[in-house]
KETORLO-266510 format. One record per residue (C-alpha): residue number from 1; residue in one letter; x, y, z. Coordinates in nm, 3 decimals, m for minus. Layout:
BEGIN
REC  NUM  A  X  Y  Z $
...
//
This chain:
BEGIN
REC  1  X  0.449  0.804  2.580 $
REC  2  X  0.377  0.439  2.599 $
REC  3  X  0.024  0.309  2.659 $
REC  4  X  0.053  0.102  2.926 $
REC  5  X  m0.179  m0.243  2.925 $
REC  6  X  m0.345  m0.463  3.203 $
REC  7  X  m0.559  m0.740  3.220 $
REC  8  X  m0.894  m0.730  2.981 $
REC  9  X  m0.668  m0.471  2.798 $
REC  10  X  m0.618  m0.491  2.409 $
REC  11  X  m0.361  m0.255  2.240 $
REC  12  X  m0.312  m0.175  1.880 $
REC  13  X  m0.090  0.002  1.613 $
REC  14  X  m0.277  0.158  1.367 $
REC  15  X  m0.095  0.295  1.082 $
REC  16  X  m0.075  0.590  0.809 $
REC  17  X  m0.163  0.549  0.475 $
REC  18  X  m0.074  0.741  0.168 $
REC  19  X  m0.293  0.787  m0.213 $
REC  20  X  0.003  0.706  m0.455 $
REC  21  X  m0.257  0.771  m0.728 $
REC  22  X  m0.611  0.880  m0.657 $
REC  23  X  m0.795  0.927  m0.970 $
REC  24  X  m1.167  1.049  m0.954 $
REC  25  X  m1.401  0.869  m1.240 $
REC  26  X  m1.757  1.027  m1.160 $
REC  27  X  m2.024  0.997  m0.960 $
REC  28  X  m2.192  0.673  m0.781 $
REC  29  X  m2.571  0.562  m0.838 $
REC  30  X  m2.555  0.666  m0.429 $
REC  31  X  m2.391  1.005  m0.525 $
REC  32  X  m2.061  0.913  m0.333 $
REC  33  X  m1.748  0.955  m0.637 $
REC  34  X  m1.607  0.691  m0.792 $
REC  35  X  m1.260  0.679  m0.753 $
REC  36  X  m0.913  0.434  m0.823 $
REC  37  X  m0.670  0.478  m0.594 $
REC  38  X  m0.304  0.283  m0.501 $
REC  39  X  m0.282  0.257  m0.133 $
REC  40  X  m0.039  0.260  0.058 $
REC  41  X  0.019  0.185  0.400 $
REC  42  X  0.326  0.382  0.631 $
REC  43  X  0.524  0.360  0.933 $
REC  44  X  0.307  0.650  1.075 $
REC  45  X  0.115  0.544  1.321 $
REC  46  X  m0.119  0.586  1.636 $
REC  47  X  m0.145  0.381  1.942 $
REC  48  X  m0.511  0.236  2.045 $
REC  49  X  m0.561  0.123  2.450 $
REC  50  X  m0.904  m0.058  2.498 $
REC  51  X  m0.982  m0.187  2.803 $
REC  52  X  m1.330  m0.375  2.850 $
REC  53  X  m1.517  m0.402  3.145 $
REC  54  X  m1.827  m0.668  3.155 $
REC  55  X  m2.004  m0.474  3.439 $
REC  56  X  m2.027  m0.169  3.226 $
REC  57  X  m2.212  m0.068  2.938 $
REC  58  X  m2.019  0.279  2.823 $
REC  59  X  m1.784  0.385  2.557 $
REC  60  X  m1.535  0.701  2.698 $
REC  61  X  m1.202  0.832  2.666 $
REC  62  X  m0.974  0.770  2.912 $
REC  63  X  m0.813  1.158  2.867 $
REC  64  X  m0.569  1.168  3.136 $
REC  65  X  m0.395  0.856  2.988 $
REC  66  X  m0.407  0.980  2.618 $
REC  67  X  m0.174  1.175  2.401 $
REC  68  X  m0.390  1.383  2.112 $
REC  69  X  m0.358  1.723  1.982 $
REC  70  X  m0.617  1.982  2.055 $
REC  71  X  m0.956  1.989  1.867 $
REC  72  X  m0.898  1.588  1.888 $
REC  73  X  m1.322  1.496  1.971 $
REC  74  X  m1.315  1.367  2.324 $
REC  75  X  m1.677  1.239  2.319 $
REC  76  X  m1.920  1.030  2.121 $
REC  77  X  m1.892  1.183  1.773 $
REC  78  X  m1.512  0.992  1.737 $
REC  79  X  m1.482  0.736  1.545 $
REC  80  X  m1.390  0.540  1.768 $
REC  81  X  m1.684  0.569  1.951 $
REC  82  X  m1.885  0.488  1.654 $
REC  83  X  m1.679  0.204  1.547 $
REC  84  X  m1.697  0.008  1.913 $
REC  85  X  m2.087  0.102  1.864 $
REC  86  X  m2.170  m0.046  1.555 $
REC  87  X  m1.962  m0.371  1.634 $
REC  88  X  m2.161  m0.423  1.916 $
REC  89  X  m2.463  m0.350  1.767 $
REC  90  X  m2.352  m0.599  1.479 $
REC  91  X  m2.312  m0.878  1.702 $
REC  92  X  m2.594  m0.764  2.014 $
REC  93  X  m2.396  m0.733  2.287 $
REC  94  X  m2.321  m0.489  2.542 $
REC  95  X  m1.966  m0.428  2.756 $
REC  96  X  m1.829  m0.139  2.860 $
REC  97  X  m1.527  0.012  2.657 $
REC  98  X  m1.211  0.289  2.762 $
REC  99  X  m1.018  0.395  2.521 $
REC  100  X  m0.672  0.579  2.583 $
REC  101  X  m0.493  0.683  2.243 $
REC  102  X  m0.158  0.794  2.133 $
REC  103  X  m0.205  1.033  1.856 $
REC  104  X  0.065  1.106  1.620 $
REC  105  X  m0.088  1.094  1.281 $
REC  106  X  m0.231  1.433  1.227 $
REC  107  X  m0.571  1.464  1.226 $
REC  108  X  m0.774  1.605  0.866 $
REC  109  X  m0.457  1.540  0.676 $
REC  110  X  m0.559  1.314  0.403 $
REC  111  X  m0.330  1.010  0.571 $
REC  112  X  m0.614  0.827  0.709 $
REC  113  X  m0.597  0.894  1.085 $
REC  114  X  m0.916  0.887  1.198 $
REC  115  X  m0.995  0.551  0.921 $
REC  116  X  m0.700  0.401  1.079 $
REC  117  X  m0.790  0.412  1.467 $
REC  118  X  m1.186  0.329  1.378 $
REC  119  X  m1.008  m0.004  1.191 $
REC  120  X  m0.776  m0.067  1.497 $
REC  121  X  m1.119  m0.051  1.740 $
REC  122  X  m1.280  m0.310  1.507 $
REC  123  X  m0.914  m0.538  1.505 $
REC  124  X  m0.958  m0.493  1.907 $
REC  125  X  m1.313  m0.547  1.969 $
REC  126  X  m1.329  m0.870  1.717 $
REC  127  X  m1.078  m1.013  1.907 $
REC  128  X  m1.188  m0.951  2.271 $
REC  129  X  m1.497  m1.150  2.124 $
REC  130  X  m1.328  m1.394  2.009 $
REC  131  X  m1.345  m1.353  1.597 $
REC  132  X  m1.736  m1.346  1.616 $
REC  133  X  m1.721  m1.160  1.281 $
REC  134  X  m1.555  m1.310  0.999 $
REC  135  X  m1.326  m1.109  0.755 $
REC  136  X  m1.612  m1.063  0.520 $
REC  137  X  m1.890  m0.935  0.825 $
REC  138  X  m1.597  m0.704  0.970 $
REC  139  X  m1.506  m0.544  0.612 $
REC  140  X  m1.888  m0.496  0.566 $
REC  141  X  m1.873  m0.311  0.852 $
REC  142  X  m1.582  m0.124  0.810 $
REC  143  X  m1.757  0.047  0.489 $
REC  144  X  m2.051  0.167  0.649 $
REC  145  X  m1.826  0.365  0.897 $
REC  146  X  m1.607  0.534  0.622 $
REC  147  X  m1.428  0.438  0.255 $
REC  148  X  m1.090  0.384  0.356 $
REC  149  X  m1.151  0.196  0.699 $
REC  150  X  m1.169  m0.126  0.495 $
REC  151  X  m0.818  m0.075  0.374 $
REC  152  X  m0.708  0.063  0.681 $
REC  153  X  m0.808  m0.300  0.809 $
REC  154  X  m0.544  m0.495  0.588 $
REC  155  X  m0.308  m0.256  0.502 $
REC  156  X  0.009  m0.301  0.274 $
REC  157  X  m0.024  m0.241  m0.129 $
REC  158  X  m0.355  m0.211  m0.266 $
REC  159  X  m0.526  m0.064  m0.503 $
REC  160  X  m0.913  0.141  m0.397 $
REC  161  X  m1.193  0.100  m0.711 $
REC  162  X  m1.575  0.209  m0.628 $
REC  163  X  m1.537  0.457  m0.276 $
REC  164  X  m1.212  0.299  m0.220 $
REC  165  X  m1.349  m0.028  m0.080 $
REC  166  X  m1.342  m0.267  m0.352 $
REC  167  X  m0.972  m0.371  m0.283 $
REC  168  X  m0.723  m0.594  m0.465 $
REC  169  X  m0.343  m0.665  m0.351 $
REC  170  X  m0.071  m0.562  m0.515 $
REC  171  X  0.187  m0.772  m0.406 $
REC  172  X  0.581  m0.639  m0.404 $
REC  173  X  0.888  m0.714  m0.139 $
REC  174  X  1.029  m0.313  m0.214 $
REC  175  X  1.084  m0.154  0.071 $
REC  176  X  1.000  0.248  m0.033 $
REC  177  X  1.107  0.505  0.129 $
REC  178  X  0.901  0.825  0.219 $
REC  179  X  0.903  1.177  0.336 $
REC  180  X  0.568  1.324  0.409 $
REC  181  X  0.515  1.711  0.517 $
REC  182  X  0.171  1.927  0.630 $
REC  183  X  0.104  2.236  0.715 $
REC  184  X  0.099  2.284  1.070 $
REC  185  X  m0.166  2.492  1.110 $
REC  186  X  m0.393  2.395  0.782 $
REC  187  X  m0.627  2.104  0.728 $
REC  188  X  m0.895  1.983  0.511 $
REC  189  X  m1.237  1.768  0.499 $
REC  190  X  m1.263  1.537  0.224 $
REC  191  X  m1.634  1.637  0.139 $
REC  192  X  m1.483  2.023  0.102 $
REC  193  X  m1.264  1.914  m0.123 $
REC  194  X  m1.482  1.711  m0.310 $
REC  195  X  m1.713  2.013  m0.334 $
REC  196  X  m1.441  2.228  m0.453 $
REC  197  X  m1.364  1.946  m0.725 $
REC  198  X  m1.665  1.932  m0.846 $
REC  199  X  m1.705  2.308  m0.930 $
REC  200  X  m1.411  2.296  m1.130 $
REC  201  X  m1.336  2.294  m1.493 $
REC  202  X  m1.174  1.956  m1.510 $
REC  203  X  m1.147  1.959  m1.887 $
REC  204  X  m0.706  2.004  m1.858 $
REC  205  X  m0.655  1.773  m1.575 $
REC  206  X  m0.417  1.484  m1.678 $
REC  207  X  m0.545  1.095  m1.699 $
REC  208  X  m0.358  0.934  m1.441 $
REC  209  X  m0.283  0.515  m1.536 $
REC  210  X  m0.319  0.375  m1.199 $
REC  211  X  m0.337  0.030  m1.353 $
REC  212  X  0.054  0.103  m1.500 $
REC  213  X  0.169  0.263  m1.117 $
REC  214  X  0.044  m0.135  m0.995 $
REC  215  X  0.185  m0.311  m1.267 $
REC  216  X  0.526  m0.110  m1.180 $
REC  217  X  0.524  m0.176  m0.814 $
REC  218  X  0.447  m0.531  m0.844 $
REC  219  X  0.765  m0.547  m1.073 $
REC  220  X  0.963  m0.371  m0.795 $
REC  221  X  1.045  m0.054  m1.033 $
REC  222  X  0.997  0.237  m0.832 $
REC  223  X  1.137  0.449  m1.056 $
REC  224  X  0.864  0.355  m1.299 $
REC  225  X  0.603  0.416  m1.063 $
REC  226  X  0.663  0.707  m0.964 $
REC  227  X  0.607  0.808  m1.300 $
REC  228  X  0.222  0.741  m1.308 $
REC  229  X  0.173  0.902  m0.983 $
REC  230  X  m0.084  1.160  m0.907 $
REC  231  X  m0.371  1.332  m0.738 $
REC  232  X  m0.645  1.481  m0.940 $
REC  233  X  m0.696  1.706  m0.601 $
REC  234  X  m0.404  1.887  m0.674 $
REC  235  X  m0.562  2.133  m0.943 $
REC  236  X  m0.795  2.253  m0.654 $
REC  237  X  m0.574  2.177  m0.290 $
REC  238  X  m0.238  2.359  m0.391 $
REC  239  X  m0.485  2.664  m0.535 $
REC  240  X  m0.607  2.730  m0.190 $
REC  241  X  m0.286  2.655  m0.005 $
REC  242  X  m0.036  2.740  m0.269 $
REC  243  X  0.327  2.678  m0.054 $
REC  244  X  0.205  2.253  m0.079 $
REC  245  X  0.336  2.320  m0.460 $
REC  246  X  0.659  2.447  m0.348 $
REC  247  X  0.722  2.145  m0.074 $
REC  248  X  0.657  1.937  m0.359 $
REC  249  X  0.867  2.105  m0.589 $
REC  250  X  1.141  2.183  m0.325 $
REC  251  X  1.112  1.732  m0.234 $
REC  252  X  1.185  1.699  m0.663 $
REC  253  X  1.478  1.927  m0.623 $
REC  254  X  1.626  1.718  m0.351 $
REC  255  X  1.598  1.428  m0.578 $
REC  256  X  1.266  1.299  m0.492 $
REC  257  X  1.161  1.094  m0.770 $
REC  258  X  0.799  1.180  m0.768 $
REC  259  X  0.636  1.429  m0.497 $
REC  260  X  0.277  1.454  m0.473 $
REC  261  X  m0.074  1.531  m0.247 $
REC  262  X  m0.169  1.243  m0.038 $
REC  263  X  m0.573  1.165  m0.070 $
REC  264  X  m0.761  1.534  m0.014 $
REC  265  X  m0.477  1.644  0.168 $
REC  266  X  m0.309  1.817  0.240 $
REC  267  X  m0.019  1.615  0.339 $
REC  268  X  0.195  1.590  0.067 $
REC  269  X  0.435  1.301  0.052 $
REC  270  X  0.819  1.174  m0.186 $
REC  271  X  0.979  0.903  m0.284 $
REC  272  X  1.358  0.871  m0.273 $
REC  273  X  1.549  0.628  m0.313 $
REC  274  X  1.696  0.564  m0.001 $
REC  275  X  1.656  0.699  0.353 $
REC  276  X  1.954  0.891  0.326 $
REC  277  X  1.789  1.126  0.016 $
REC  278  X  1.512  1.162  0.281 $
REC  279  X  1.702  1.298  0.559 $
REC  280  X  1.904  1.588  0.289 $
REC  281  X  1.525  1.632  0.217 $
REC  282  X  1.380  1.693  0.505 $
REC  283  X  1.693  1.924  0.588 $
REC  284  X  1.595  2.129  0.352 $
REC  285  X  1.217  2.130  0.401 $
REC  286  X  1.277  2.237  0.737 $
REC  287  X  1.481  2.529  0.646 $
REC  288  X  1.257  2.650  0.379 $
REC  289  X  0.914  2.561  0.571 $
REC  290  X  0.945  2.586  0.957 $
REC  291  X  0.537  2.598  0.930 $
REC  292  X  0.526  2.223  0.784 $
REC  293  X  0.540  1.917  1.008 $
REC  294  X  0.738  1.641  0.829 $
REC  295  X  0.802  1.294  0.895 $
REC  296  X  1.060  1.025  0.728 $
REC  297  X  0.846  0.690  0.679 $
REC  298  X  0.834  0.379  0.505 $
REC  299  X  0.604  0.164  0.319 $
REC  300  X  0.446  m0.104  0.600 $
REC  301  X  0.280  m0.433  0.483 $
REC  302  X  0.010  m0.407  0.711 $
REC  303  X  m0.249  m0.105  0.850 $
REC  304  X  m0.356  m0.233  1.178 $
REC  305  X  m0.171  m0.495  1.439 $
REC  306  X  m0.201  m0.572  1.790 $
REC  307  X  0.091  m0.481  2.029 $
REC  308  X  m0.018  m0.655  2.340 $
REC  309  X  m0.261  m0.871  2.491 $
REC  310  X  m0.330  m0.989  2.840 $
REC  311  X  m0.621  m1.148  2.957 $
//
């Protein structure tokens, strides 16, 4: 499916993102976690349609036009939604807004789908109105509708200190190729997880040296980087869903050179060297786990992009 555009008509490719590292330091004065985390963005992605209407005043799905998989929230808890409603509210204006989406990044996965499209809405709506917020007013924004939407709104090689937000490039030309699996019929909420985390004797877990993965990506050494890799969610996502372990394992038997949960999961995601390693991967992934979903991606230098515009 393509989403098809027409005039007053803005649509956008929002992509994936994976947690290289995602280390949890503590708790926030606020009580959110503290965490440092190496972002990456993928060439997963969704598809965003909005079309504005200046005699109007409401936000709705356009659900005969869309593509989403059931449970997907057709109505004004999406983040969407909330996303055209706080930009509007930001700059006091009113317009009415349809949205038609392509989903394919699964939804609850740890990948960032539902930061992702919220980011693209902002991208759209800032530029029907012409730029009214600057970078700085639309990243402000961004965190008050979730931690990784500010990422999600630049995209590439980062790495996440405080909730994620605080962001810093980490600039590299590597081109990194990815395969990335999830259950098909398992998904997670971050503040579970968290939950679970934090009822958990953390006193084994491993330090992971986020600061070394960016130092070794900037250099262009994968092989080093995958090295410092990790998820401190592990401990407590592969425990309740133990076959993630054996993906991961099964992705370092095919030569993946590090193979790891992506955020709080649980998507789990390699790195090979080539996209050839990925496809003998995935061959065998599929064999082994016809009850994972798995897709061949690589690293993207941006999150969210407009594909068309006609006024």
């Amino acid at each position: 499916m393509s989403l098809i555009v027409s005039s007053n008509t803005l649509a956008v490719s929002c992509y994936a993102k994976l947690n290289l590292t995602f280390s949890i330091l503590g708790l926030l004065p606020d009580g959110y976690h503290e965490v440092d985390t190496l972002y990456q963005s993928i060439n997963l992605e969704d598809q965003l349609r909005l079309t504005f209407d200046q005699n109007e005043n409401t936000i709705k799905f356009d659900q005969a036009n869309s593509k989403a998989p059931s449970g997907f929230p057709f109505d004004n808890k999406n983040i969407i939604v909330n996303s055209i409603k706080k930009y509007l509210q930001k700059i006091d204006a009113t317009i009415g807004v349809t949205i038609a989406i392509e989903k394919d990044i699964p939804m609850a996965a740890g990948l960032a789908g539902g930061s992702t499209d919220a980011a693209g809405a902002l991208l759209a709506m800032n530029t029907y109105f012409e730029n009214r917020l600057s970078t700085q007013e639309l990243l402000s924004l961004a965190i008050q509708i979730g931690a990784d939407v500010p990422f999600c709104l630049q995209g590439g090689s980062m790495r996440g200190v405080g909730k994620g937000e605080i962001l810093s490039l980490v600039p590299h030309q590597t081109e990194i190729h990815f395969l990335v699996a999830k259950p098909s019929d398992f998904s997670l909420s971050t503040p579970f997880v968290f939950k679970a985390y934090d009822e958990q004797d953390k006193s084994s877990h491993p330090k992971l040296d986020t600061d070394a993965a960016c130092h070794a990506l900037s250099s262009g050494n994968i092989k080093k980087m995958a090295s410092h890799l990790g998820n401190d969610f592990e401990s407590v996502v592969f425990a309740m869903y133990p076959p993630l372990k054996l993906v991961c394992d099964d992705m370092r038997d095919n030569d993946a050179l590090a193979a790891h949960l992506t955020g709080s999961g649980p998507a789990v995601y390699g790195i090979f060297h080539d996209f050839i390693s990925c496809e003998v991967a995935l061959a065998s992934l599929n064999a082994k786990f016809p009850d994972f979903s798995t897709w061949i991606c690589s690293s993207a230098g941006r999150s969210v992009a407009l594909m068309e515009q006609i006024e």
